[in-house]
C-alpha positions in Angstrom: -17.0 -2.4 12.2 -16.0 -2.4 15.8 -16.8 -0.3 18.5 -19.4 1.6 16.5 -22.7 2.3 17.6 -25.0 0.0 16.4 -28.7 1.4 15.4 -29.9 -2.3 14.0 -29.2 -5.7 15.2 -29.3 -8.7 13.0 -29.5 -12.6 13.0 -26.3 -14.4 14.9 -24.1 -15.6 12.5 -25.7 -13.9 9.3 -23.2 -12.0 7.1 -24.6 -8.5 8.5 -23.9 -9.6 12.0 -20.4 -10.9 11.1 -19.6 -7.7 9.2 -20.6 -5.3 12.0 -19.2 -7.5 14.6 -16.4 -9.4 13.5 -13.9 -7.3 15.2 -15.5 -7.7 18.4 -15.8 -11.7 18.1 -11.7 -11.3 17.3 -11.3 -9.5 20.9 -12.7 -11.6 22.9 -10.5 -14.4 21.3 -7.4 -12.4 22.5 -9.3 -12.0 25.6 -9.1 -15.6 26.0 -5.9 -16.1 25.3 -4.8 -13.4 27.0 -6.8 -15.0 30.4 -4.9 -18.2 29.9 -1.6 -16.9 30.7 -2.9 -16.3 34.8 -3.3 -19.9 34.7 -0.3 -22.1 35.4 -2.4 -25.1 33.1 -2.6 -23.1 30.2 0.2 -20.7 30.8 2.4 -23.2 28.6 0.0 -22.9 25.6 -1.2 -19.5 26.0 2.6 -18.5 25.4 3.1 -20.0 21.9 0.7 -17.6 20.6 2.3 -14.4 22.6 6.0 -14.8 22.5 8.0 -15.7 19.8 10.0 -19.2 19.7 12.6 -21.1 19.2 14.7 -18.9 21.1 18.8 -19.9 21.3 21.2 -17.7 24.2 24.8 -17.2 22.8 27.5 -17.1 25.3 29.9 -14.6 23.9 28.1 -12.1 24.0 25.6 -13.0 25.8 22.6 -12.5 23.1 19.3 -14.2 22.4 18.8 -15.0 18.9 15.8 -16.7 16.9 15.2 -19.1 14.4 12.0 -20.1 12.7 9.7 -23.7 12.7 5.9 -24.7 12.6 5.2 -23.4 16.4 5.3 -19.7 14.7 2.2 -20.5 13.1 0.6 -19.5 16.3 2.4 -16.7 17.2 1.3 -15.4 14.0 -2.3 -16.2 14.6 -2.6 -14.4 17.5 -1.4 -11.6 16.2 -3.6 -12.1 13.1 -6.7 -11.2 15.5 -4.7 -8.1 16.8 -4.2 -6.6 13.4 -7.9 -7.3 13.1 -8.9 -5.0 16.0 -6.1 -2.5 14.9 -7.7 -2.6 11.4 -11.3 -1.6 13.3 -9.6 1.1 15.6 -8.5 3.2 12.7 -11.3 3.0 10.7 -13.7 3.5 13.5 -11.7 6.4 15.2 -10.2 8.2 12.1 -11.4 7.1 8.8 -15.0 7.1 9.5 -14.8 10.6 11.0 -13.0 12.1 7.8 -15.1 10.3 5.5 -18.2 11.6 7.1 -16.8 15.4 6.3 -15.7 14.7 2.8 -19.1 13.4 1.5 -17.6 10.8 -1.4 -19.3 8.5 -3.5 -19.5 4.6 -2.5 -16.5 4.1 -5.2 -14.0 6.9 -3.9 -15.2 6.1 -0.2 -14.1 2.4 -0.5 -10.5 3.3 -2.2 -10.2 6.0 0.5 -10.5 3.5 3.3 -8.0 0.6 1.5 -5.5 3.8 1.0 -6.2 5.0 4.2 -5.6 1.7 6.3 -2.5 0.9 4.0 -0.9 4.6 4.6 -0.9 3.5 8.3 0.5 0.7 7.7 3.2 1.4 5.2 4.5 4.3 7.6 4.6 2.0 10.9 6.2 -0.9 8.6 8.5 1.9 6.9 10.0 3.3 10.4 10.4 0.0 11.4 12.2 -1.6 8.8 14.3 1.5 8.7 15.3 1.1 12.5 16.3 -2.4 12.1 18.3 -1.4 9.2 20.3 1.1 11.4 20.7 -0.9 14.0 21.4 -3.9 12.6 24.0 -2.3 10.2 22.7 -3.5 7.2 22.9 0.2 5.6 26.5 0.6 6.7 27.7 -2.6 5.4 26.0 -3.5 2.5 28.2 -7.2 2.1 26.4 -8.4 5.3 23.3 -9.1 3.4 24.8 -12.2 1.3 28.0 -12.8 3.9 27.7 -15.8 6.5 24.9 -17.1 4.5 22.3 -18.9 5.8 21.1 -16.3 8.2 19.2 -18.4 10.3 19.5 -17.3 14.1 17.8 -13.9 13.8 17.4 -10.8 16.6 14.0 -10.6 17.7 12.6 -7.5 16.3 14.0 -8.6 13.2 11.8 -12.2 13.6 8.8 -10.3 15.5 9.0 -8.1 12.2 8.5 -10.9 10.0 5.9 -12.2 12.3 3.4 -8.8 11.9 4.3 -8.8 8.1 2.8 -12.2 7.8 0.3 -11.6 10.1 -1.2 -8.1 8.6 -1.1 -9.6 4.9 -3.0 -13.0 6.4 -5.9 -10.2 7.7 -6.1 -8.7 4.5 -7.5 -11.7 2.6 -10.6 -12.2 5.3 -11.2 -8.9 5.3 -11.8 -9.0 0.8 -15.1 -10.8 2.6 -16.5 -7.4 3.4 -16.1 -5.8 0.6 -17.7 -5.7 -3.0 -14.8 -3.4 -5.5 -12.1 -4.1 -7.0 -11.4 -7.7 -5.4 -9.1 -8.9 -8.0 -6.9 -6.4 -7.4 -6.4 -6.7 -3.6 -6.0 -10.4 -4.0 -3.2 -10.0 -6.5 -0.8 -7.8 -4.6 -1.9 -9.4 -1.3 -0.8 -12.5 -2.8 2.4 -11.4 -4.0 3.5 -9.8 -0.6 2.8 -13.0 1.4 4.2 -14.8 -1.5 7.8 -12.3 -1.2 8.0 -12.3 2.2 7.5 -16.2 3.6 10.3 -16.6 0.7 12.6 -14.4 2.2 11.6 -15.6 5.6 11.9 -19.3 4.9 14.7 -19.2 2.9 16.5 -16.9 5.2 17.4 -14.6 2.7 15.9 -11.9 6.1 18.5 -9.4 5.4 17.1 -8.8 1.8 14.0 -8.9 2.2 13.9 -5.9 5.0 15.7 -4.1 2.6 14.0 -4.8 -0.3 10.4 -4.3 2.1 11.8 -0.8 3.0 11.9 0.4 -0.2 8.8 -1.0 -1.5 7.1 0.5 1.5 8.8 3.7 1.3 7.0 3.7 -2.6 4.0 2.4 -1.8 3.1 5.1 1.2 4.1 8.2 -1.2 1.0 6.4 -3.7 -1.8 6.3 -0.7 -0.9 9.8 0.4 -0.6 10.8 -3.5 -3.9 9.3 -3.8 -5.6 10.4 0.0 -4.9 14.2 -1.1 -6.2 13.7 -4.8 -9.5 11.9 -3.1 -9.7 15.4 -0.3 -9.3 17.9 -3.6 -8.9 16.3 -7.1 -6.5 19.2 -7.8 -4.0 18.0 -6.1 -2.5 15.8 -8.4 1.4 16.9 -8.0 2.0 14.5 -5.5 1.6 11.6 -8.0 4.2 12.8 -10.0 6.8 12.2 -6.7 5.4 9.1 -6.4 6.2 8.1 -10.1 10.0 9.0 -9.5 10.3 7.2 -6.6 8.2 4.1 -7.7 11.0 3.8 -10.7 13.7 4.1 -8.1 12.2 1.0 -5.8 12.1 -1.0 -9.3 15.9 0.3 -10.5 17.0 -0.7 -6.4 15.0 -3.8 -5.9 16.4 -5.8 -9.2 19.8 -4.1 -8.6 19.9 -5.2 -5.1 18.6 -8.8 -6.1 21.4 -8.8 -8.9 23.8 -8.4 -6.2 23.1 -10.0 -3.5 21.4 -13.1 -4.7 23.0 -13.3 -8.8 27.0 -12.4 -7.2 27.1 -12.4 -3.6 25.8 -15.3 -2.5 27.0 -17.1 -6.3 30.7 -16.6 -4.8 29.8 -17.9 -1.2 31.7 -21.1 -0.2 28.9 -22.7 1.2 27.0 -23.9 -1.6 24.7 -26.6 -1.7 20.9 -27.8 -0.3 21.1 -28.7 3.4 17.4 -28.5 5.7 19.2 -29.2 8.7 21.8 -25.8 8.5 18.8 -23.9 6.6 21.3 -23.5 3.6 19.1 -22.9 0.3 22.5 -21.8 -1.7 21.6 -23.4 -5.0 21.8 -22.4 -8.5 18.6 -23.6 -8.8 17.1 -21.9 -5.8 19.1 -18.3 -6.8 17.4 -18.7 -10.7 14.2 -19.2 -9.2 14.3 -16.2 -6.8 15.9 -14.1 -8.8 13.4 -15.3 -12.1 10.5 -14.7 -9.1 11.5 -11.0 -8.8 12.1 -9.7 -12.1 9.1 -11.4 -13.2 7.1 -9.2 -10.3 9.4 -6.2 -11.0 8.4 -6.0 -14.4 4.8 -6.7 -14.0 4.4 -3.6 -11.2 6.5 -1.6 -14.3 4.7 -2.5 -17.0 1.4 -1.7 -14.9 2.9 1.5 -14.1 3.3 2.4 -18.0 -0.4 1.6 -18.6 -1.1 3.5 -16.0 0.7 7.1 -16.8 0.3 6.6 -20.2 -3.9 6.7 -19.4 -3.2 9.9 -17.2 -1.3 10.8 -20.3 -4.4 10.3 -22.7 -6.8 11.8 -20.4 -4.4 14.9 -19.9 -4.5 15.6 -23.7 -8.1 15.1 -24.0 -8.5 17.8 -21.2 -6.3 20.0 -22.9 -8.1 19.5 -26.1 -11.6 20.2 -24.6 -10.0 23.5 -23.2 -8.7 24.4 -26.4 -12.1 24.2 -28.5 -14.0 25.9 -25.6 -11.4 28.5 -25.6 -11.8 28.7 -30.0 -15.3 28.8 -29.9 -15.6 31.2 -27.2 -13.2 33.7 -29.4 -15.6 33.5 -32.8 -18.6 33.5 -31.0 -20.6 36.3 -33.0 -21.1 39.9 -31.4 -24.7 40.5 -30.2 -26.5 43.1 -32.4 -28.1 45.8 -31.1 -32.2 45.4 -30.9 -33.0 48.6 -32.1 -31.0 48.3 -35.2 -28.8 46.5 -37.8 -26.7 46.5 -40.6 -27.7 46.9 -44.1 -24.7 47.0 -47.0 -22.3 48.1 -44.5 -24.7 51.2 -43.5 -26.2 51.0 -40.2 -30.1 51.1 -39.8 -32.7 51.7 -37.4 -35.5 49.3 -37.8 -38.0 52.0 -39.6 -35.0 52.1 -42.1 -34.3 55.8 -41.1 -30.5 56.5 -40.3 -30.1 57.0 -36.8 -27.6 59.5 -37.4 -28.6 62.7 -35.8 -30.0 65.5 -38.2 -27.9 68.6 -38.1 -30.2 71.8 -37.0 -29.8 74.6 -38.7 -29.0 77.3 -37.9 -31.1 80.2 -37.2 
């Protein structure tokens, strides 16, 4: 990774030297572009990839709103590299350090670091999606999110939000490069995220989809810090259980939410039809598909949810089981006899067959 002390240099461009050095190669790109802005030549250019676009200034009141279109391509490039050298950062300056005490194996090291880089994220994406919720007012007046459909001029945190959501979920599939487990995996619910949110973002169906990325993120960071306490002491396997409530919630809210937002709300909105120019997707067509795209992931995350307690569920009885035959076998385990006698007919015996009763003396 970046910024780490490097005891062995290899070939330029071989895999080993793009692995340890990748991060670096990203920061001097920002470098670049962060140079051209001093120049008035390249100032022009250098700004695509910085600022947001498409920019529109309302009169009354006076506020600057966005809408989307193919120049945010490099805005979300650029910060595409900067999630890059945020992704080395933490795992140079706080992963690393905690793996180094906790001593796992190569398996539980590597899920450490994916739930380790996605707890960080979840929390910074969970806090911000919550505070554009508040101060939007989509909390406080739930109608909003279907009402005045399309959405298409947004705030700017609400379109630099989109922006980084794109732009972290685009770093995730180069950095499947380095790595060697469970690549399957990754790829399916990276895919299903970019796949979620440049729906909602395109089809300005925004106001959902924070919602709907609150929630999920709220579920998904109670799973990495379930899972970051179970990797620091396997005993600690309560916090899972939290996570399984609240991961049926998300699933209960997020179809509910679809249902009635997308199925009635925007169903009973007078501006129905397909027009590019206005950014009006409002077809029944269009709803079906989004709302058949949803369930269809809703139920896939539930049913792997079900496979997955109902293993903890098998492995929980075969523990118990184990316990329960040690515990029997312990209990008839036979009593050790002594070495310098036995039992003969229900008589005890010394070894020489004498009784080792005492002889009464007589008396004298």
């Amino acid at each position: 990774m970046a910024f780490r002390r490097r005891n062995k240099s290899y070939p330029f461009f071989s895999q080993e030297f793009l692995i340890q050095n990748h991060a670096d190669i990203v920061f001097t790109l920002v470098i670049f572009i962060l140079i051209g802005l001093m120049f008035e030549a390249t100032a022009k250019t250098a700004i695509l990839f910085i600022q947001p676009q498409y920019n529109v200034t309302t009169l009354s009141p006076e506020v600057t709103l966005y809408h989307y279109g193919w120049k945010d391509a490099a805005t979300v490039l650029f910060y595409f590299f900067i999630v890059i050298i945020l992704h080395a950062v933490v795992q140079e300056y706080l992963l690393d350090k905690v793996n180094r005490r906790l001593h796992l194996s190569k398996s539980k090291n590597t899920k450490f670091n994916e739930s380790g880089q996605l707890c960080v994220f979840h929390l910074v994406s969970s806090v911000w999606s919550l505070y554009v919720l508040l101060t939007e007012g989509y909390l406080l007046h739930p109608s909003s999110l279907w009402e005045n459909y399309p959405h298409v001029n947004l705030r700017f945190q609400v379109k630099f939000f989109y922006l980084t959501q794109l732009a972290y979920w685009l770093h995730a599939l180069p950095e499947l490069y380095f790595q060697k487990e469970e690549i399957p995996r990754q790829l399916q619910y990276i895919s299903l995220y970019l796949l979620h949110i440049a729906a909602a973002y395109l089809l300005n169906l925004s106001r959902v989809g924070v919602v709907l990325l609150f929630l999920q993120y709220t579920s998904e960071l109670a799973f990495h810090i379930a899972r970051l306490f179970y990797f620091t002491d396997e005993n600690h396997q309560k916090m899972f259980d939290l996570w399984a409530v609240s991961f049926v919630f998300t699933r209960m809210a997020t179809l509910t939410l679809m249902f009635l937002a997308v199925g009635f709300g925007l169903a009973r909105s007078e501006n129905q039809g397909l027009d590019w120019d206005s950014g009006n997707f409002n077809t029944v067509l269009i709803r079906m598909t989004v709302l058949l795209l949803v369930c269809v992931t809703q139920s896939w995350l539930l049913w792997k949810f079900i496979r997955f307690q109902l293993r903890r569920w098998r492995e929980f009885r075969h523990e118990q089981a184990l316990r329960k035959k040690t515990a029997a076998k312990q209990a008839l385990r036979p009593v050790k006899r002594d070495s310098l006698s036995h039992h003969e007919n229900g008589v005890l015996k010394a070894e020489n067959g004498a009784s080792p009763r005492t002889k009464k003396l007589k008396s004298p």
